[in-house]
C-alpha positions as CSV (number, residue, x, y, z in Angstrom):
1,X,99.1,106.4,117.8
2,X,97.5,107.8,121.3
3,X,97.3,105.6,124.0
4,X,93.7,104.3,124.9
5,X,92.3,105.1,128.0
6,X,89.3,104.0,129.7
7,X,87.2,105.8,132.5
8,X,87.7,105.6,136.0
9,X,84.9,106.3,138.8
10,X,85.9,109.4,140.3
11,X,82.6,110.0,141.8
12,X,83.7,107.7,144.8
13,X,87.1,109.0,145.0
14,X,85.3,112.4,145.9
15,X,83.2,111.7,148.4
16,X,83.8,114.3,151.2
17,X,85.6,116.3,149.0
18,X,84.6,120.2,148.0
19,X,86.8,121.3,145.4
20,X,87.9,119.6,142.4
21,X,90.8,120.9,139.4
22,X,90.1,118.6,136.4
23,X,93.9,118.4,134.5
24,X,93.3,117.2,131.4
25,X,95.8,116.0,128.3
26,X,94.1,117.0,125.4
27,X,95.5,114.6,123.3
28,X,94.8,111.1,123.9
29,X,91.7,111.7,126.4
30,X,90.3,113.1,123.7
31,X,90.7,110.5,121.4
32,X,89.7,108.2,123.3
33,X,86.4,109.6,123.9
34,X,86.3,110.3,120.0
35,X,86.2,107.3,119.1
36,X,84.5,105.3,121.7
37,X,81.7,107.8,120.8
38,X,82.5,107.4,116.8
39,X,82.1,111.3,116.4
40,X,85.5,113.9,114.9
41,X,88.1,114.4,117.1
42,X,88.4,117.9,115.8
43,X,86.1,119.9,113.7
44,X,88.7,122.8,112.2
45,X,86.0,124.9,110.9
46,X,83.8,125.2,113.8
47,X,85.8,124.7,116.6
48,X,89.4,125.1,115.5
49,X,91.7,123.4,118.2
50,X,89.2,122.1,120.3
51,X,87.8,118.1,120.2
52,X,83.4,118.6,120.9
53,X,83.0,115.2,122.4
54,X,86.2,116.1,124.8
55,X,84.5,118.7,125.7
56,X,81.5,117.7,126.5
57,X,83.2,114.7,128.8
58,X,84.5,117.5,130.9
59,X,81.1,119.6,130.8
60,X,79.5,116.1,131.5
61,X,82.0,115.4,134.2
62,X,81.7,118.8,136.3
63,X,77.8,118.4,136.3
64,X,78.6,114.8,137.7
65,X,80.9,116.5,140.9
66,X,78.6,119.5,141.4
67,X,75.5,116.9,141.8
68,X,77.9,115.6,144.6
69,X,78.7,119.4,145.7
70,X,82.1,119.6,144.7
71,X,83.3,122.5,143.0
72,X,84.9,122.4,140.0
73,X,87.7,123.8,137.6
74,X,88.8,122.8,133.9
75,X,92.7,123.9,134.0
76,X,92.5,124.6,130.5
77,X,95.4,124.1,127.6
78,X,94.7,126.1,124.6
79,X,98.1,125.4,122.4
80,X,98.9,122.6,120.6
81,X,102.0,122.1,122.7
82,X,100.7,122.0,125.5
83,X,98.1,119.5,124.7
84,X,100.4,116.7,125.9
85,X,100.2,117.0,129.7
86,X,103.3,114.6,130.4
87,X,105.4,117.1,128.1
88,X,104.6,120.3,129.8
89,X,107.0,123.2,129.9
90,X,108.2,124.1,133.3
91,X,106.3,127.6,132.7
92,X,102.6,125.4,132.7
93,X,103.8,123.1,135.3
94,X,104.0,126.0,137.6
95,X,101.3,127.7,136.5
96,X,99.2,124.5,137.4
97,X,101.3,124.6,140.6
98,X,100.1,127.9,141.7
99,X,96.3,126.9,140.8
100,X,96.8,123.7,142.8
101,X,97.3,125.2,146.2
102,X,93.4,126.2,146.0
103,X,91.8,122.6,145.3
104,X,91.1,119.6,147.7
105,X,91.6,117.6,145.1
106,X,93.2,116.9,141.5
107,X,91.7,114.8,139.0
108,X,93.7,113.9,136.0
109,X,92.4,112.7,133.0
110,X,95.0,111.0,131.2
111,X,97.5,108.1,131.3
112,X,100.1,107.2,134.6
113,X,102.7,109.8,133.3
114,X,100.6,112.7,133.1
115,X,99.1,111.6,136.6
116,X,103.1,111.5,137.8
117,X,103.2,114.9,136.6
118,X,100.7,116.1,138.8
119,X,101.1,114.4,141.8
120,X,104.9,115.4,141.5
121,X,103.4,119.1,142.1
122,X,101.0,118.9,144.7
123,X,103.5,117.4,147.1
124,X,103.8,119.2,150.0
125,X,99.7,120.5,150.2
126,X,97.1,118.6,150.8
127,X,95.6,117.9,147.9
128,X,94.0,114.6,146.7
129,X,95.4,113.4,143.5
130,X,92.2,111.3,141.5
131,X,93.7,109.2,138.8
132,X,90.0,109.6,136.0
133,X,91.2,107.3,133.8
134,X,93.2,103.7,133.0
135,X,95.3,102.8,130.3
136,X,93.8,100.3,128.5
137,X,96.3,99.8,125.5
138,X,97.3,101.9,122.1
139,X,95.3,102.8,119.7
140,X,95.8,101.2,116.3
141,X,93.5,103.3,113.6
142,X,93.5,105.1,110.5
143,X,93.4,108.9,110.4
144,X,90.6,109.9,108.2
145,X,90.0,113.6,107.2
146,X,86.6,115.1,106.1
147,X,85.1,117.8,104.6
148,X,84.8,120.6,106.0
149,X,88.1,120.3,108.0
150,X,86.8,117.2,110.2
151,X,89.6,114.7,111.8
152,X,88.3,111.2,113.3
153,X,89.6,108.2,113.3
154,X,88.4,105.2,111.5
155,X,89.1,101.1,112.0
156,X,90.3,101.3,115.2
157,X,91.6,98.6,117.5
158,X,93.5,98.6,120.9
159,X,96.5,97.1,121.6
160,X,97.6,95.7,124.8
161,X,100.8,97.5,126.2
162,X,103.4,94.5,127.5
163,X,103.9,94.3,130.9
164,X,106.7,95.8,132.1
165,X,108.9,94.0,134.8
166,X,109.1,95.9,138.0
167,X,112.0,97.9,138.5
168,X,113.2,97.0,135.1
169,X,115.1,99.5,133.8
170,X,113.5,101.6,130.8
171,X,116.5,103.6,129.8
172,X,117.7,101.5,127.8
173,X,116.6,101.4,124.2
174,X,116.5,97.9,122.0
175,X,119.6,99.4,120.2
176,X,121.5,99.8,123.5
177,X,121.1,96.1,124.9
């Protein structure tokens, strides 16, 4: 299931700022904004690949940083693979790379990795990496389909994540200790 993630205040972390590139995963951002507003994660018919209450967050989002006069920029991920931010090709990561360069600032909405991601590609400019959201746990939930071509997700709970030692070291499976 998609990990759960919970809202961060960006507003504060761009104060001073003028130009914002919202990165988003498109996977479990979305859900998590799904369900915490009970509506379809995806609505096939009438909006084929896209999740409404996602995108409305990110409208909602650049109205919040333009009240604050920054600029901003969805980078936008229209293909199923690349909806996973922390799996990106090397093709996207340039891509994103190459928009980068013209922002003050980066916010990423989605969980540590796919901030990682980002923050491994703005080193070297001076850009402000903006962590806009927390990992709260995984989601635990039943996938429930509905006419006409809705997706949403139904009895959910969050489980915690276990805390991980640090500098324990995670490449090592269960079956390899």
């Amino acid at each position: 299931m998609p990990i759960h993630l919970n809202d961060l205040d960006v507003a504060t972390e761009t104060q001073g700022l003028r130009s914002a590139l919202i990165i988003p995963c498109y996977m479990c951002p979305a859900v998590s904004v799904a369900t915490r507003q009970k509506r379809p994660f995806i609505q096939f018919m009438s909006h084929l690949l896209k999740s409404p209450p996602f995108e409305q967050y990110l409208k909602d989002l650049q109205s919040a940083l333009s009240a604050r006069n920054v600029t901003s920029t969805v980078f936008a991920s229209g293909f199923i693979h690349q909806w996973f931010l922390c799996l990106w090709t090397a093709g996207r990561r340039r891509k994103l790379q190459r928009q980068l360069v013209n922002y003050d600032s980066a916010i990423v909405l989605g969980c540590d990795s796919a901030t990682e991601t980002v923050r491994e590609l703005v080193e070297g400019h001076d850009c402000k990496v903006i962590q806009g959201m927390e990992v709260v746990g995984v989601m635990n939930a039943k996938l429930k389909f509905s006419w006409p071509g809705n997706i949403s997700f139904a009895d959910c709970r969050v489980v915690p994540i276990a805390t991980q030692k640090e500098g324990a070291d995670l490449s090592q499976t269960s079956e390899a200790r």
